[in-house]
MARBA-3410 file (N, C-alpha, C, O; in Angstrom, 1 decimal):
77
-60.6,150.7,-136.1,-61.7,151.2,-137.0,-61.4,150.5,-138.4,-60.4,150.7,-139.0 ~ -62.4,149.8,-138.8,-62.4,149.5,-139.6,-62.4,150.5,-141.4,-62.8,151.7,-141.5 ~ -61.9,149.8,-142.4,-61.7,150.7,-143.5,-63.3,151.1,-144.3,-63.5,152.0,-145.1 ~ -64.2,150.0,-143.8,-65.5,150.4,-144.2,-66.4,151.5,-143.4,-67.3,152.3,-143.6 ~ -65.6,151.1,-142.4,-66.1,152.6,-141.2,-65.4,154.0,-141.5,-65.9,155.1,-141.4
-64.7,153.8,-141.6,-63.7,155.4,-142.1,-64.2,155.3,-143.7,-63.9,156.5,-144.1 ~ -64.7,154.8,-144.6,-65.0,155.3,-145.6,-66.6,155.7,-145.5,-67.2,156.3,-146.4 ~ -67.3,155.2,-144.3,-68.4,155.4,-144.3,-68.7,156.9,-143.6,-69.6,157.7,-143.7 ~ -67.6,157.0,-142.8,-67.0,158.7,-141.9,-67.0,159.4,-142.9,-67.9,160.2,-143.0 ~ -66.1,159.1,-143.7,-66.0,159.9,-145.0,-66.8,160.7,-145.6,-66.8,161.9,-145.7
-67.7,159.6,-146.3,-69.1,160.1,-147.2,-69.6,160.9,-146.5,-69.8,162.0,-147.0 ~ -69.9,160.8,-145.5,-71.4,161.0,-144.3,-70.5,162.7,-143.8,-71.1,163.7,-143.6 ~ -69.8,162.6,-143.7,-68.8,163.8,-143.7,-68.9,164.8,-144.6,-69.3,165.9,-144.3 ~ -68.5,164.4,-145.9,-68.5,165.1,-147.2,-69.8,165.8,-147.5,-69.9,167.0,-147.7 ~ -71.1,164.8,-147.4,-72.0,165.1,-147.3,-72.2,166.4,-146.4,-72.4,167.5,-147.0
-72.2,166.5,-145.4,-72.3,167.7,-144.3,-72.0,169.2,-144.6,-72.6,170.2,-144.4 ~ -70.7,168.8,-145.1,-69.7,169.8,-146.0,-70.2,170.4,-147.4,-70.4,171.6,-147.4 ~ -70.4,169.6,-148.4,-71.2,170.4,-149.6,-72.4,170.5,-149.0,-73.2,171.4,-149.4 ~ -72.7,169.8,-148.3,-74.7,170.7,-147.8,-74.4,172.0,-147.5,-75.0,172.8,-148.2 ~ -73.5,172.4,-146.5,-73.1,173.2,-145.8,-73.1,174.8,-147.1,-73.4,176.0,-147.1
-72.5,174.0,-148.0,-72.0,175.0,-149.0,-72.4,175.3,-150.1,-71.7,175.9,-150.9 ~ -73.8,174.7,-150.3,-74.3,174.6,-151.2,-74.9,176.4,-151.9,-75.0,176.8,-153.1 ~ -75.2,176.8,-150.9,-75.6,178.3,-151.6,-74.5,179.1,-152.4,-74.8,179.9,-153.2 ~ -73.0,178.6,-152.1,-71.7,179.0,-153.1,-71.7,179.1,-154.0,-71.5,180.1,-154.6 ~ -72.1,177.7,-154.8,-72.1,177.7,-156.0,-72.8,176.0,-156.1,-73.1,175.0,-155.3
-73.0,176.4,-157.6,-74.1,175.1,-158.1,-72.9,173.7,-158.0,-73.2,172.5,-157.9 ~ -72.1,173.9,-158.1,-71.1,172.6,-158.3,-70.6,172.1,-157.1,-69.7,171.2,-157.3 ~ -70.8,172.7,-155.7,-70.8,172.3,-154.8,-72.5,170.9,-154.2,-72.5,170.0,-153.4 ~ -73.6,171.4,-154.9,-74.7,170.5,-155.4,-74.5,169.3,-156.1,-75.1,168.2,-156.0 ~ -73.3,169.7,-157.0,-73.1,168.1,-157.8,-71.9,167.2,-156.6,-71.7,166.0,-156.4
-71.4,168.3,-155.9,-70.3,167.3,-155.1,-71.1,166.4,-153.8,-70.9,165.2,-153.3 ~ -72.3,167.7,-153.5,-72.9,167.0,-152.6,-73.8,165.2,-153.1,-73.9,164.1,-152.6 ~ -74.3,165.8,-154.2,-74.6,164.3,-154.9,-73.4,163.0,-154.7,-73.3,162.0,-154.0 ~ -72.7,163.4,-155.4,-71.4,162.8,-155.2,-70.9,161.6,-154.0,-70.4,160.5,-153.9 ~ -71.4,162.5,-153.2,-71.2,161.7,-151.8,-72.1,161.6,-151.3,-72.0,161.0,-150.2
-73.6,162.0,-151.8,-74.5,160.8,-151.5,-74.9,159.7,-151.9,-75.8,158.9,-151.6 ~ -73.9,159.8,-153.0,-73.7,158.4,-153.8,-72.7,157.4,-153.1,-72.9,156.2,-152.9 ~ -71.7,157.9,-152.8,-70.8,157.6,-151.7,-71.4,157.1,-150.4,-71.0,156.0,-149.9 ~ -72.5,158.0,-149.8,-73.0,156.9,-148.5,-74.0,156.0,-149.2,-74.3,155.1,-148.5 ~ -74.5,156.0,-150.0,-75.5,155.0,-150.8,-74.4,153.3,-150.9,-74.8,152.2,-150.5
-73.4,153.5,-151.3,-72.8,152.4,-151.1,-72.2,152.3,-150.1,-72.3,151.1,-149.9 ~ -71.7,152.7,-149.4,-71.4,152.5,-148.0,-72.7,152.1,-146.8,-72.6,151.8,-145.6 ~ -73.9,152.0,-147.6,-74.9,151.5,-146.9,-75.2,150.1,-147.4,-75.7,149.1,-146.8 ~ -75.0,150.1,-148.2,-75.3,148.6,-149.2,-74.0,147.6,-148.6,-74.2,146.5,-148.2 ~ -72.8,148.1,-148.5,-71.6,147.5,-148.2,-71.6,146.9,-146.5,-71.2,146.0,-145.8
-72.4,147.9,-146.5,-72.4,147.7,-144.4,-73.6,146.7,-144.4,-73.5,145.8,-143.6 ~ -74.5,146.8,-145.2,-75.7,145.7,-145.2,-76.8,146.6,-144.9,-77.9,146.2,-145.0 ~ -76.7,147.6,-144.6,-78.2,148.5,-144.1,-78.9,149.4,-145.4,-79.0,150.6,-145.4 ~ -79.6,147.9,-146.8,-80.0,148.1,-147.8,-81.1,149.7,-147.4,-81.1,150.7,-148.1 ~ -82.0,149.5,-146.0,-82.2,150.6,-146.1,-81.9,152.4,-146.5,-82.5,153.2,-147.2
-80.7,152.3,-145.7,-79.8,153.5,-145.9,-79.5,153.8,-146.9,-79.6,154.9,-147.4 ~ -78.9,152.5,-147.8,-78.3,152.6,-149.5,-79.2,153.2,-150.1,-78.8,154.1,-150.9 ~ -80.6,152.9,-150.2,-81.7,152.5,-150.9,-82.4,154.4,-151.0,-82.5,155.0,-152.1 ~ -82.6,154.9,-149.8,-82.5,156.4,-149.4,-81.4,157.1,-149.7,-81.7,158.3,-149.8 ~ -80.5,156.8,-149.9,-79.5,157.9,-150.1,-78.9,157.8,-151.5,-77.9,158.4,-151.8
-79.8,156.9,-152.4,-79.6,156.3,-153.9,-80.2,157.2,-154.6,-79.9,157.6,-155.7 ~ -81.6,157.5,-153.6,-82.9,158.4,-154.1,-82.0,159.9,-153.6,-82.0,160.7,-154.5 ~ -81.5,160.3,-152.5,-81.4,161.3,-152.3,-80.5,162.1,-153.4,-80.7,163.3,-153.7 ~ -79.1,160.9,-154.1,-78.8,161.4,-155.4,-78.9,161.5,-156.3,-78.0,161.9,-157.1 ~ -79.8,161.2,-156.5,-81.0,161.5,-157.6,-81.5,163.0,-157.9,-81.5,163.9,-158.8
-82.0,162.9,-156.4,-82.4,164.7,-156.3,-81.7,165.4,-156.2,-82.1,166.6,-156.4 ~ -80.4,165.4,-155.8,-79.7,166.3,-156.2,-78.7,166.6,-157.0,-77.8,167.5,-156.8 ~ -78.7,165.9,-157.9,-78.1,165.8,-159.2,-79.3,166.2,-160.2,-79.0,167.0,-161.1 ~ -80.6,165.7,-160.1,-81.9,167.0,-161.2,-81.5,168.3,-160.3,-81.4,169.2,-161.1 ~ -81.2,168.8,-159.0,-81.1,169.8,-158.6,-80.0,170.6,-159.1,-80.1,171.7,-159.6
-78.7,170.1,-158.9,-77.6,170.5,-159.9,-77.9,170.9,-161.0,-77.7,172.0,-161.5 ~ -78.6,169.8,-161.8,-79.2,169.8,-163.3,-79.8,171.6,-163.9,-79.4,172.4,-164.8 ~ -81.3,171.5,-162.5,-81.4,172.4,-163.3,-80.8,173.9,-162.7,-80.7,174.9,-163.3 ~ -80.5,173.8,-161.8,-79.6,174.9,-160.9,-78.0,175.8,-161.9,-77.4,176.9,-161.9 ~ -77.8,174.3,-162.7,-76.4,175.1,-163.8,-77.5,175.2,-165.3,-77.0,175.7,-166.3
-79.1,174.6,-165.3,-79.5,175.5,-166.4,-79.7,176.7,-166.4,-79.4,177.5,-167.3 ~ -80.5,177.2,-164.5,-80.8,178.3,-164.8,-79.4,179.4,-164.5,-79.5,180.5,-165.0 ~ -78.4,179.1,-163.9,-77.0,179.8,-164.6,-76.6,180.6,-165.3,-76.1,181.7,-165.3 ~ -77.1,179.0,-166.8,-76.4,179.2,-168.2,-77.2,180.3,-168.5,-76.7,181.3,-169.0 ~ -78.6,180.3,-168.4,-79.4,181.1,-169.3,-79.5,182.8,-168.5,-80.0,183.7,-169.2
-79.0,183.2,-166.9,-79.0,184.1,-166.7,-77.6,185.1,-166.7,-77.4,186.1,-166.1 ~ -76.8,184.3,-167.5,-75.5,185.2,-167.8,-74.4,184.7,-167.1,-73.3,185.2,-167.1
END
């Protein structure tokens, strides 16, 4: 196994994991970002600009989702 393939296990892993846990807490949303930024380059690296291209957008949305998820937080105590 290659080190591009175990780091692509990785992301794609991680990801599963903060999805999984996202109702815990809001900073489990930024980790999931995190590692959808993580399979975003692990898609560009492998060559399947598609995948990268989608999962570039997907951390996007959930980093505004984090965003406003620790505004509404701050403002409810």
């Amino acid at each position: 196994m290659s080190g591009l393939t175990l780091y692509g296990f990785l992301s794609v892993s991680l990801m599963l994991v903060f999805y999984a846990l996202e109702a815990r807490s809001h900073w489990f949303v930024l980790l999931f970002a995190g590692s959808c930024a993580m399979s975003s380059l692990y898609g560009f690296l492998q060559g399947a600009w598609p995948f990268g291209a989608v999962e570039l957008i997907w951390t996007f949305v959930a980093f505004n989702r984090w965003r406003l998820l620790g505004e509404t937080e701050n403002t409810n105590g």
